[in-house]
C-alpha atoms as a printed R data frame, in Angstrom:
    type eleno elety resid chain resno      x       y      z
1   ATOM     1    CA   UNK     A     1 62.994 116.502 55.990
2   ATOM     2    CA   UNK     A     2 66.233 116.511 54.302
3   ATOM     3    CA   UNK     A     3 69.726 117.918 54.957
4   ATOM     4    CA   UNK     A     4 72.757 119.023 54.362
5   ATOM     5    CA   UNK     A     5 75.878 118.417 56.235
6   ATOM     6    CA   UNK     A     6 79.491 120.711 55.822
7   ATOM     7    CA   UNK     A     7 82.087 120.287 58.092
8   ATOM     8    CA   UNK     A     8 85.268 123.302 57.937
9   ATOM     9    CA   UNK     A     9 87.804 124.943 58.911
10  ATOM    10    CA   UNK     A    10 86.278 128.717 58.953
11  ATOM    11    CA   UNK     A    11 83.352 129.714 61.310
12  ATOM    12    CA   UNK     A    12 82.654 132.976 60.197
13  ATOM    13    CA   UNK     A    13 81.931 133.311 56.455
14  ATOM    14    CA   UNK     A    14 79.368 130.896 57.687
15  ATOM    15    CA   UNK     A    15 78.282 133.512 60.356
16  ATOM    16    CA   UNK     A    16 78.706 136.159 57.995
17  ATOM    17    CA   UNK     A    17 76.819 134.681 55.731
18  ATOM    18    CA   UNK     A    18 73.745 134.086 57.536
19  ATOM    19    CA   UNK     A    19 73.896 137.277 59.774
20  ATOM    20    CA   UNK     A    20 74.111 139.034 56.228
21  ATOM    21    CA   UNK     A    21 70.490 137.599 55.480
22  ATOM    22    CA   UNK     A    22 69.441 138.727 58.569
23  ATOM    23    CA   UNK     A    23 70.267 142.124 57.726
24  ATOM    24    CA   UNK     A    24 68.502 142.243 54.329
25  ATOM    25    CA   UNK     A    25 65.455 140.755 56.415
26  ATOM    26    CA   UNK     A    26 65.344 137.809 54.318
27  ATOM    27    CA   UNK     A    27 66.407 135.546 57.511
28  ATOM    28    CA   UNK     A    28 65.980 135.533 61.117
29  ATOM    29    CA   UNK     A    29 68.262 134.564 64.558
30  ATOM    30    CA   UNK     A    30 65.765 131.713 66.140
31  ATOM    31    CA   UNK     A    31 68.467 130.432 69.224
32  ATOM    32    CA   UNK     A    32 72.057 130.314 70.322
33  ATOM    33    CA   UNK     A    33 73.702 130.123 72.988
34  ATOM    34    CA   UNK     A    34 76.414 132.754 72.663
35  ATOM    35    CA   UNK     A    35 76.137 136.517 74.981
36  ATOM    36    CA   UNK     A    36 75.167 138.292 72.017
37  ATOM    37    CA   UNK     A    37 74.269 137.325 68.098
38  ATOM    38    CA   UNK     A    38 76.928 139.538 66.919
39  ATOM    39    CA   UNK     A    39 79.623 138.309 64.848
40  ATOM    40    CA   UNK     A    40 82.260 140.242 66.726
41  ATOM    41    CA   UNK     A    41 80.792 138.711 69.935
42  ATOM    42    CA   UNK     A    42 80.343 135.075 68.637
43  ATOM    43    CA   UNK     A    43 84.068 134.953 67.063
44  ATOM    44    CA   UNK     A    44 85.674 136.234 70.170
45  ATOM    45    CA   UNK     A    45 83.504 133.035 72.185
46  ATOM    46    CA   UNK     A    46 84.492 130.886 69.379
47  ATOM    47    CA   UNK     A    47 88.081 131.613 69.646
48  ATOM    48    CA   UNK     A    48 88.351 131.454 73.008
49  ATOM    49    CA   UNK     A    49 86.506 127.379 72.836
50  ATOM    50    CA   UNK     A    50 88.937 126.971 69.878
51  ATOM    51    CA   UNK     A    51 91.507 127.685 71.743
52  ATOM    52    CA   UNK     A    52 91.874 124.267 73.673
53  ATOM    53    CA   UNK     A    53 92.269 122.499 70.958
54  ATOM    54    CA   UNK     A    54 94.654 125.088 68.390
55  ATOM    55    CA   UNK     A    55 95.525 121.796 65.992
56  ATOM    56    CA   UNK     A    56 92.165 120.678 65.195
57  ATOM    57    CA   UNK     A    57 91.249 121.558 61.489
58  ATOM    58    CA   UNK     A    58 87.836 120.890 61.105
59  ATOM    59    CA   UNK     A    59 86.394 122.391 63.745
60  ATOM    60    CA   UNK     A    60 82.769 124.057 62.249
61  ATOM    61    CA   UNK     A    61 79.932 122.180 61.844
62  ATOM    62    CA   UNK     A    62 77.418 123.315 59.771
63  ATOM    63    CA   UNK     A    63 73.976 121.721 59.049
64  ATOM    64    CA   UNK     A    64 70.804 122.825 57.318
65  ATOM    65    CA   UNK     A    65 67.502 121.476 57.712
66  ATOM    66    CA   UNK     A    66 64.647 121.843 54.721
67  ATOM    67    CA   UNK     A    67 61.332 121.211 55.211
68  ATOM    68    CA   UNK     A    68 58.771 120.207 52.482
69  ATOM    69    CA   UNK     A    69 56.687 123.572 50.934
70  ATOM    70    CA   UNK     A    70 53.579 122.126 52.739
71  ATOM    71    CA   UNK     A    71 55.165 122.486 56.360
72  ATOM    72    CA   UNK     A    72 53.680 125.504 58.470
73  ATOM    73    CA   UNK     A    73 56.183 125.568 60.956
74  ATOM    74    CA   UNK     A    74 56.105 128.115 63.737
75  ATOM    75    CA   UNK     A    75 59.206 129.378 64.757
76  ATOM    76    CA   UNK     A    76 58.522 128.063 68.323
77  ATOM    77    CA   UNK     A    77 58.252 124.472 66.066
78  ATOM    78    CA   UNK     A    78 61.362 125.271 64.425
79  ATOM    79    CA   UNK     A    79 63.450 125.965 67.459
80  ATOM    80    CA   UNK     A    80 62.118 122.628 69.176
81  ATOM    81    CA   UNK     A    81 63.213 120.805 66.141
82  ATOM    82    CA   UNK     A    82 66.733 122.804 66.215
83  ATOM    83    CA   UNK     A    83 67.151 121.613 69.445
84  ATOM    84    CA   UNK     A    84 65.721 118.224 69.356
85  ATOM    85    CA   UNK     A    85 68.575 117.723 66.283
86  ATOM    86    CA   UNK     A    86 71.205 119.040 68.320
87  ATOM    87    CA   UNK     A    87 70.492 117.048 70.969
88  ATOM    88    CA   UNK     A    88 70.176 113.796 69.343
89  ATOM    89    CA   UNK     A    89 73.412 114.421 67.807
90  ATOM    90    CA   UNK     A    90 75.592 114.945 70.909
91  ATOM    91    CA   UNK     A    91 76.148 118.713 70.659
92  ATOM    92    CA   UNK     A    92 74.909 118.683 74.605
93  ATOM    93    CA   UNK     A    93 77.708 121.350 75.525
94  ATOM    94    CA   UNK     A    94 78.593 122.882 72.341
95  ATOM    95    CA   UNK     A    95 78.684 126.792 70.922
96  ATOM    96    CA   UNK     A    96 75.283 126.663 68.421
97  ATOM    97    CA   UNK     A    97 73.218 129.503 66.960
98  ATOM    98    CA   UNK     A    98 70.496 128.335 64.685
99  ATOM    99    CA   UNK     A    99 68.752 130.577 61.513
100 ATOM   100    CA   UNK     A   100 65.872 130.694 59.999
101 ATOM   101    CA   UNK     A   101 65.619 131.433 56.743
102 ATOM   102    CA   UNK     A   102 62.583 132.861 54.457
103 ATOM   103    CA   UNK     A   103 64.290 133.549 50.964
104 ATOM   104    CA   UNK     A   104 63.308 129.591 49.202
105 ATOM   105    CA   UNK     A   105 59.605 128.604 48.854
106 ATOM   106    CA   UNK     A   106 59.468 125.718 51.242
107 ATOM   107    CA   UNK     A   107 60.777 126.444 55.118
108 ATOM   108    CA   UNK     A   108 64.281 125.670 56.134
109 ATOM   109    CA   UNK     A   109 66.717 125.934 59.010
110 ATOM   110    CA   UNK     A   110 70.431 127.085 59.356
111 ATOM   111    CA   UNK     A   111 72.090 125.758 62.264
112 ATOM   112    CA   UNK     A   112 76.277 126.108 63.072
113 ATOM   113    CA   UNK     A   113 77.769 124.642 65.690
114 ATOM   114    CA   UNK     A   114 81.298 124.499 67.331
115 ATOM   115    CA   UNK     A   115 82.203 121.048 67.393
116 ATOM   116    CA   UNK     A   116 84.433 121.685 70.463
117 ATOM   117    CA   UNK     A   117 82.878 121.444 73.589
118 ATOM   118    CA   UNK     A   118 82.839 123.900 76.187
119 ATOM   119    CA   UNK     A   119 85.039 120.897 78.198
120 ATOM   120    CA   UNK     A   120 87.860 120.871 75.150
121 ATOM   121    CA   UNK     A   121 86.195 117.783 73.945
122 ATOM   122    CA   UNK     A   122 85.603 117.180 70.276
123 ATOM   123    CA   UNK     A   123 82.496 114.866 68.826
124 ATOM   124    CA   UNK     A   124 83.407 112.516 66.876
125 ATOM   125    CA   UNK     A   125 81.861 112.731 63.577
126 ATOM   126    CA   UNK     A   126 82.297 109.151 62.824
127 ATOM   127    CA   UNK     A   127 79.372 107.216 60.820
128 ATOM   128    CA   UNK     A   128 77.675 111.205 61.383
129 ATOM   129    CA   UNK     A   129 75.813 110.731 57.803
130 ATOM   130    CA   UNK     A   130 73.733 107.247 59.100
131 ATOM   131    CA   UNK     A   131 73.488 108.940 62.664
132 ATOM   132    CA   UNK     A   132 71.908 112.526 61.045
133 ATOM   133    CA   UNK     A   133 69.685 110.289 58.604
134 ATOM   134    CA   UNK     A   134 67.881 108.522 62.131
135 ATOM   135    CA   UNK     A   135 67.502 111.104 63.413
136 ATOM   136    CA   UNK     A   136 65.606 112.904 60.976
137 ATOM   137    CA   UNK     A   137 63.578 109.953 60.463
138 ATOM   138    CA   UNK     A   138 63.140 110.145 64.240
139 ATOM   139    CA   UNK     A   139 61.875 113.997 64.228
140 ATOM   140    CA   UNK     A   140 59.392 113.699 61.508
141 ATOM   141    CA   UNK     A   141 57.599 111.154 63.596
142 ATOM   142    CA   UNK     A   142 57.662 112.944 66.650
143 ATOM   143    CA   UNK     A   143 56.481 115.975 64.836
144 ATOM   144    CA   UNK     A   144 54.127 114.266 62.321
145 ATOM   145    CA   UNK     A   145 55.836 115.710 59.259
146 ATOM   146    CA   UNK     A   146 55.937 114.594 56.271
147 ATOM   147    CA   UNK     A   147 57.967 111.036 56.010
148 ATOM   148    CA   UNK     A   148 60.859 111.496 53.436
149 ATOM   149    CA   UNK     A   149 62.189 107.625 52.109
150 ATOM   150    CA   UNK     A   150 65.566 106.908 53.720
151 ATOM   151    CA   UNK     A   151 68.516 105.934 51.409
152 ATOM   152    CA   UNK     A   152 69.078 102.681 51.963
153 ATOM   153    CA   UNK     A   153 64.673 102.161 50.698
154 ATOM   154    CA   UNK     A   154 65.369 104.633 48.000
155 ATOM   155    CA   UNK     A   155 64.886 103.396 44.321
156 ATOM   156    CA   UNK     A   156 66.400 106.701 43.159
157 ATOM   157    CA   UNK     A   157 69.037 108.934 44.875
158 ATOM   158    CA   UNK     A   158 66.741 111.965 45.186
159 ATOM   159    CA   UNK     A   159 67.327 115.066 43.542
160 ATOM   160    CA   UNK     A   160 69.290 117.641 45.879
161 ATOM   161    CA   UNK     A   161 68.809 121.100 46.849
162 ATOM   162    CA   UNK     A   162 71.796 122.351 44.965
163 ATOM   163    CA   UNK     A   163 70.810 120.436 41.606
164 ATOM   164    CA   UNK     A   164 67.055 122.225 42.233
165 ATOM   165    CA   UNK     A   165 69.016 125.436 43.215
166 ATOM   166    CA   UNK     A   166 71.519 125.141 39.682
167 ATOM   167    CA   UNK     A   167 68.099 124.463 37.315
168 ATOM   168    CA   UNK     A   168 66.195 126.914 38.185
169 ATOM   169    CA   UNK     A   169 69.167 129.522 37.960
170 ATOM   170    CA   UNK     A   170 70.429 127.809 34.733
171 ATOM   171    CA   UNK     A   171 67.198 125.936 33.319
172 ATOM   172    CA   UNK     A   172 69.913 123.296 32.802
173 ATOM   173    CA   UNK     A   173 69.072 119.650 34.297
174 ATOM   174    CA   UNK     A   174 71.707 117.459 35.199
175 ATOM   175    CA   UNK     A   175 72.897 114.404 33.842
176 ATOM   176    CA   UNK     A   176 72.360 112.324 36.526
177 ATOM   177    CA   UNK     A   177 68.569 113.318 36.972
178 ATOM   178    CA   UNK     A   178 68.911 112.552 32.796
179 ATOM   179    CA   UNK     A   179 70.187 109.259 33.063
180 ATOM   180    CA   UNK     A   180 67.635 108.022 35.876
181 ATOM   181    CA   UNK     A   181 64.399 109.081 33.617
182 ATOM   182    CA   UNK     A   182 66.101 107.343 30.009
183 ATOM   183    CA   UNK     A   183 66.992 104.118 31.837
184 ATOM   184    CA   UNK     A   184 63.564 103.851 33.596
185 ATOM   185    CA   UNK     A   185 62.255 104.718 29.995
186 ATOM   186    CA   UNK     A   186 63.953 102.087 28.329
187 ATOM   187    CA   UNK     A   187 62.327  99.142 30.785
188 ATOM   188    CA   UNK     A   188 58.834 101.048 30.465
189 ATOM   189    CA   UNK     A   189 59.311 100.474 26.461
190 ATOM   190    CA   UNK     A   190 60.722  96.849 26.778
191 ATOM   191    CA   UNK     A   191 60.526  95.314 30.211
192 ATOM   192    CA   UNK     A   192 61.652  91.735 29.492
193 ATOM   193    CA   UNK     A   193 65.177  92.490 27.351
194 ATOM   194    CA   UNK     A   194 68.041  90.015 26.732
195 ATOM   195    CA   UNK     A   195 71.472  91.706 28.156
196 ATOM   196    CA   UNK     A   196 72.391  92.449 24.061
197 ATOM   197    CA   UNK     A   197 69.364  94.469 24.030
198 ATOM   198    CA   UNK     A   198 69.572  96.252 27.324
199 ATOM   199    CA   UNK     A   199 72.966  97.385 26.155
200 ATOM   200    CA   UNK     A   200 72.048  98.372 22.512
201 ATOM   201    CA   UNK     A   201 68.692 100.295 23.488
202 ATOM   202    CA   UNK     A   202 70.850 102.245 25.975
203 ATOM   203    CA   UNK     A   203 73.784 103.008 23.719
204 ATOM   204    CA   UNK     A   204 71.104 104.203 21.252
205 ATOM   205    CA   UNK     A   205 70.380 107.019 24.142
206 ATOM   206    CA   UNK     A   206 74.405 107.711 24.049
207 ATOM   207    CA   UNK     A   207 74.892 106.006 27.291
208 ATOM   208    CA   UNK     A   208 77.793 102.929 27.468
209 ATOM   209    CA   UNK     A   209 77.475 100.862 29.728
210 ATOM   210    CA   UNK     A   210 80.643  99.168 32.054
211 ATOM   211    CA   UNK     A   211 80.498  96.092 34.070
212 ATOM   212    CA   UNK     A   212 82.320  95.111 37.415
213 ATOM   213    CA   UNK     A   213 83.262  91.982 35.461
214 ATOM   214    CA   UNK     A   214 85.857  88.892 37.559
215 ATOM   215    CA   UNK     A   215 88.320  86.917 35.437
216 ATOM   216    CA   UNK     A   216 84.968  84.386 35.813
217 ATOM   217    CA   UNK     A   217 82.432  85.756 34.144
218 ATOM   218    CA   UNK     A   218 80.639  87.253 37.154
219 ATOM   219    CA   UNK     A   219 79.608  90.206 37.251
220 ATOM   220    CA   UNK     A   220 79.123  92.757 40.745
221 ATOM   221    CA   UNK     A   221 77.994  95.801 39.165
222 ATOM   222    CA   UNK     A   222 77.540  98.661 36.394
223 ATOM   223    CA   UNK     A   223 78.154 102.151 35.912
224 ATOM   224    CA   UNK     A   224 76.488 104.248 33.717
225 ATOM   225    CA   UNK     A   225 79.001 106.266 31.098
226 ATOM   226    CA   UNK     A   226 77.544 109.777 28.390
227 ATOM   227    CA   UNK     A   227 80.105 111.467 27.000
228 ATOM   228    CA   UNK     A   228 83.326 111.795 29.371
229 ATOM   229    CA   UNK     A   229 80.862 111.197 32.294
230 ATOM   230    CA   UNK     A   230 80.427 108.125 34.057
231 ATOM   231    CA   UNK     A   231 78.695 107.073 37.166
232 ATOM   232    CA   UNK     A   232 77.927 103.883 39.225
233 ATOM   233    CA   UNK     A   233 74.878 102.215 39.566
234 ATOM   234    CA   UNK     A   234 74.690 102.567 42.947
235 ATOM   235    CA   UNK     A   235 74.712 106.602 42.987
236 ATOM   236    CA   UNK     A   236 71.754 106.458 40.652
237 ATOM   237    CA   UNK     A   237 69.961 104.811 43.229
238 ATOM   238    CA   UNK     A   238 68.724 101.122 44.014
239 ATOM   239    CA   UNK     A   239 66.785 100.659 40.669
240 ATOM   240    CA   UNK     A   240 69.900 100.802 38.881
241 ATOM   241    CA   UNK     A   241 72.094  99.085 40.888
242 ATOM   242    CA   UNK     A   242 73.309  95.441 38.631
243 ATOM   243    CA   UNK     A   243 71.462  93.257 41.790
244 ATOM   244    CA   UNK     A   244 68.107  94.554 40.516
245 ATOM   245    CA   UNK     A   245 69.248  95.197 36.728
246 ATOM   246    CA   UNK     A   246 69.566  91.810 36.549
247 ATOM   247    CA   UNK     A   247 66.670  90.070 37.381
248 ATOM   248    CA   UNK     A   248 64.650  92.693 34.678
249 ATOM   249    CA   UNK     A   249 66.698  91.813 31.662
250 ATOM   250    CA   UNK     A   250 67.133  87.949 30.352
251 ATOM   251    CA   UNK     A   251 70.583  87.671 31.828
252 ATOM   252    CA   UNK     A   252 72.252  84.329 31.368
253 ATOM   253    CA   UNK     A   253 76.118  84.468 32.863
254 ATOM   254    CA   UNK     A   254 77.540  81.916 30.194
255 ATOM   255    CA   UNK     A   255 75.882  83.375 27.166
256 ATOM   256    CA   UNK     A   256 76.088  86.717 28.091
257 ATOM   257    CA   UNK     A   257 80.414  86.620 29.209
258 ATOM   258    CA   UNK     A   258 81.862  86.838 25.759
259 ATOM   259    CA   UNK     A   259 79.015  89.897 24.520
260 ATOM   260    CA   UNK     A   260 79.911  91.947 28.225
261 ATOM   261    CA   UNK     A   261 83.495  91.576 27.630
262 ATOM   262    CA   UNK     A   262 83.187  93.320 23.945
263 ATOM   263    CA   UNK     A   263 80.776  96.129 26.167
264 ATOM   264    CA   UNK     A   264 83.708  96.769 28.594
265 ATOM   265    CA   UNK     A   265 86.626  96.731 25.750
266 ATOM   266    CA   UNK     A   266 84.132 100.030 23.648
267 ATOM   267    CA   UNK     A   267 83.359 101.365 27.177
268 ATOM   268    CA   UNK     A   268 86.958 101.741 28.178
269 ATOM   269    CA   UNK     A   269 87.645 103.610 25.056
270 ATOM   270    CA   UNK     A   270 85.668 106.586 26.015
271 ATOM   271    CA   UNK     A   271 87.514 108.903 28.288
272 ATOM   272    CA   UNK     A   272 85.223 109.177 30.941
273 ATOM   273    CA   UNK     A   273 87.860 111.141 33.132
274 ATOM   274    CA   UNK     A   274 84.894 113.353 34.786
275 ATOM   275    CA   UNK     A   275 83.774 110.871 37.840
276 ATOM   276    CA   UNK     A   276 81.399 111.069 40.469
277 ATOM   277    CA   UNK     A   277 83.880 112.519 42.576
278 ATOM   278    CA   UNK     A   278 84.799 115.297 40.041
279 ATOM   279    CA   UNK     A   279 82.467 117.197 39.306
280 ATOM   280    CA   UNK     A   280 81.345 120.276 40.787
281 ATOM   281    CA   UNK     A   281 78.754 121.186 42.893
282 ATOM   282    CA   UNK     A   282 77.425 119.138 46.459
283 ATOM   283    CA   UNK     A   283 75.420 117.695 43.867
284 ATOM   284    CA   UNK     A   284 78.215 116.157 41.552
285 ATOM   285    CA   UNK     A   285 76.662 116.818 38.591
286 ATOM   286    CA   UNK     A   286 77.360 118.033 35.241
287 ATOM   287    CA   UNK     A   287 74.586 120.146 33.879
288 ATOM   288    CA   UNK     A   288 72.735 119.857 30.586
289 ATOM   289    CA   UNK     A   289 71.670 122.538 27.829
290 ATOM   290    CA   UNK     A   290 68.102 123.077 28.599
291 ATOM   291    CA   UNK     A   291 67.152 122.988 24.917
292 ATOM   292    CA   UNK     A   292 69.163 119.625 24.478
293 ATOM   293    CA   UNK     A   293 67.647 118.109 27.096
294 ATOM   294    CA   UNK     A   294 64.705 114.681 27.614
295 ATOM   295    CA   UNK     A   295 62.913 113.064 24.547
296 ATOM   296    CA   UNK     A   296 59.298 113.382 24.918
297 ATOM   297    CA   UNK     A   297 58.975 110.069 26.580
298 ATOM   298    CA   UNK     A   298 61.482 110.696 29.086
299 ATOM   299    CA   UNK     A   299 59.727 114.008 30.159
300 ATOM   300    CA   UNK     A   300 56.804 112.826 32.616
301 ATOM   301    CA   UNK     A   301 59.636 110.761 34.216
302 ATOM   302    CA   UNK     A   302 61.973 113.289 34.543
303 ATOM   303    CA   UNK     A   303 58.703 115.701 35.948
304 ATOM   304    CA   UNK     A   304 58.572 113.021 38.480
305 ATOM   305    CA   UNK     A   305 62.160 112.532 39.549
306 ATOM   306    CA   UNK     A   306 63.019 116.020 39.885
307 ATOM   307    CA   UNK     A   307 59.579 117.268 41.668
308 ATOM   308    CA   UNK     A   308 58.115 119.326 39.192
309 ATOM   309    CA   UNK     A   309 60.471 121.382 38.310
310 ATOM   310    CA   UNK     A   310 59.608 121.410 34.047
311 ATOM   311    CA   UNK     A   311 62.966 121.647 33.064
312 ATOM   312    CA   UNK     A   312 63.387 118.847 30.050
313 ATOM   313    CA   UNK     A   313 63.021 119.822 26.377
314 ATOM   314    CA   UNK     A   314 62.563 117.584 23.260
315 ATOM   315    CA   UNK     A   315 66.467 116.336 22.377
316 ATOM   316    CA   UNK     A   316 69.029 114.142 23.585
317 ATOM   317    CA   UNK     A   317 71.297 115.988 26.242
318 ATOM   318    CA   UNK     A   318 74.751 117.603 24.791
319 ATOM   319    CA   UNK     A   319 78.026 117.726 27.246
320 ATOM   320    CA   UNK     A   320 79.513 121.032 28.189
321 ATOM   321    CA   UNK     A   321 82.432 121.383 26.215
322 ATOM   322    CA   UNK     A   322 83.187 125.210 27.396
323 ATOM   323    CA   UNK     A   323 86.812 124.826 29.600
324 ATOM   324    CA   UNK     A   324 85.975 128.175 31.125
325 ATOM   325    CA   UNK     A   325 82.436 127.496 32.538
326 ATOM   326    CA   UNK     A   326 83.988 124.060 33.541
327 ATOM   327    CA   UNK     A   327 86.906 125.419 35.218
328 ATOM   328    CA   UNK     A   328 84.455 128.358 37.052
329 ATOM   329    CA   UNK     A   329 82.084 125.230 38.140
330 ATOM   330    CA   UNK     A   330 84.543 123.418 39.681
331 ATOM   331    CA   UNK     A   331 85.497 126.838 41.927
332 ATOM   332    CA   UNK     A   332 81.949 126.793 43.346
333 ATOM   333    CA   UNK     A   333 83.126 123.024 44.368
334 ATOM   334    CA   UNK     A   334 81.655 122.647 47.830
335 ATOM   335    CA   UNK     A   335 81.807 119.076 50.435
336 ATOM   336    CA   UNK     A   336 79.080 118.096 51.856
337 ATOM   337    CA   UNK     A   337 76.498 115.565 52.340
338 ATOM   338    CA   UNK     A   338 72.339 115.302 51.812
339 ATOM   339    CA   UNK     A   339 70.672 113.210 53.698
């Protein structure tokens, strides 16, 4: 199982939302614990919880739950799971009404929650991504479903819902997924590189490379720059992070301070003002033309990383450089975590 966290200010376009799937009969009320499942009826209950605490912001707590395609879950199953979740997360004595939902190919469950309790009490949503993580690893053993690799084991950071959602509505990949199937490419093609050649097979792919370099020579970490893009390591996932980078190239700190220096000085010329943090989308990624997309070798990796989904073409990726579609991207900008 996987999921995705959002924490607000607004419960009903939430509501709304759902309810309005409902009503097209491409989702269905599974529990709650309001009088009715009316949105008039649940606001009004809402309201009155929110009332005992009038200066807390973030009050809504919305999580969805997504099950692999092979899952067939009854809703009875569903509903246990809902409330197995809820329960393992402290929302004991909490407003909740939980969704099912039958409009994606693989089963998955709505569930938003009041984060004040019916006492005036509000749970705390401290360390809530590690806390959520357990205790789906929890459910899919109690359940025998299918395992899913948690973060910290990952050697990739998985491909997300909204980055599936965005290439099969655009046939676009993004540039993370990109940069994951090149690098593993370039170790397939040369596994035992000195750090010059790591560097120079990469920047042949358009990707610079910077360095978490100290005044000594050492060196911490990498990120991973195309275009005006640039990413750590460590959001790529484990197998790119510089603690395991290191030990598959011929790294030698002395020889190799002078030539990661020169690296850092041509990497630090690039603008690469669109961050992690920037971009838009849960998934924080940029997207790529599909028809300037993954080299042939690159393509069964890419297959791999992103489940399937046959969205890479023959070339090297090209940056959006439309201001309009990036300013309408960032609107759709939405927080939230996967887990």
């Amino acid at each position: 199982m996987t999921a995705n966290m959002i924490k607000g200010k607004g419960y009903r376009g939430a509501l709304r939302y759902n309810l309005d799937k409902v009503e097209k009969g491409v989702a269905e009320v599974l529990d709650h614990n309001f009088v009715e499942a009316s949105e008039k009826s649940i606001m009004k209950e809402i309201q009155m919880i929110k009332a005992m605490r009038p200066n807390l912001q973030k009050f809504f707590y919305h999580t969805s739950i997504n099950f692999p395609p092979n899952e067939d879950l009854t809703n009875a199953a569903m509903i246990q799971i809902g409330n197995d979740y809820l329960q393992q997360s402290g929302f004991t004595q909490h407003q909740y009404i939980m969704f099912r939902h039958h409009d994606a190919d693989h089963p998955h469950l709505h569930i938003l929650v009041n984060r004040i309790g019916y006492d005036g009490k509000v749970l705390s949503d401290s360390n809530d991504f590690a806390r959520c993580e357990k205790i789906l690893r929890h459910l899919e053993k109690k359940y025998n479903l299918t395992e899913v690799i948690s973060s910290p084991q990952a050697t990739k950071r998985a491909i997300t819902k909204n980055e599936i959602e965005m290439m099969k509505r655009t046939n676009d990949p993004s540039i993370k997924i990109w940069l994951q199937a090149t690098i593993k490419k370039v170790f397939e093609d040369n596994p035992r590189m000195t750090t010059q050649e790591f560097s120079k097979a990469l920047e042949g792919k358009g990707i610079n490379l910077l360095f978490n370099q100290a005044s000594t020579g050492y060196v911490s970490g990498v990120s991973y720059g195309y275009g005006d893009f640039m990413i750590t390591g460590s959001k790529l996932g484990n197998d790119f992070k510089w603690t395991v980078i290191k030990h598959k190239i011929d790294y030698k700190q002395e020889r190799d301070l002078t030539l990661i220096r020169q690296v850092n000085d041509c990497t630090k010329s690039i603008d690469h003002s669109k961050g992690i943090n920037d971009l838009p989308g849960k998934s924080k990624s940029l997207y790529l033309p599909a028809s300037r997309s993954f080299s042939n070798g690159a393509a069964s990796l890419f297959n791999d990383l992103s489940h399937n989904h046959n969205l890479y073409t023959e070339n090297p990726p090209q940056l959006d450089s439309d201001p309009l579609r990036l300013r309408r991207k960032r609107k759709k900008k939405r927080k939230g975590l996967r887990l």
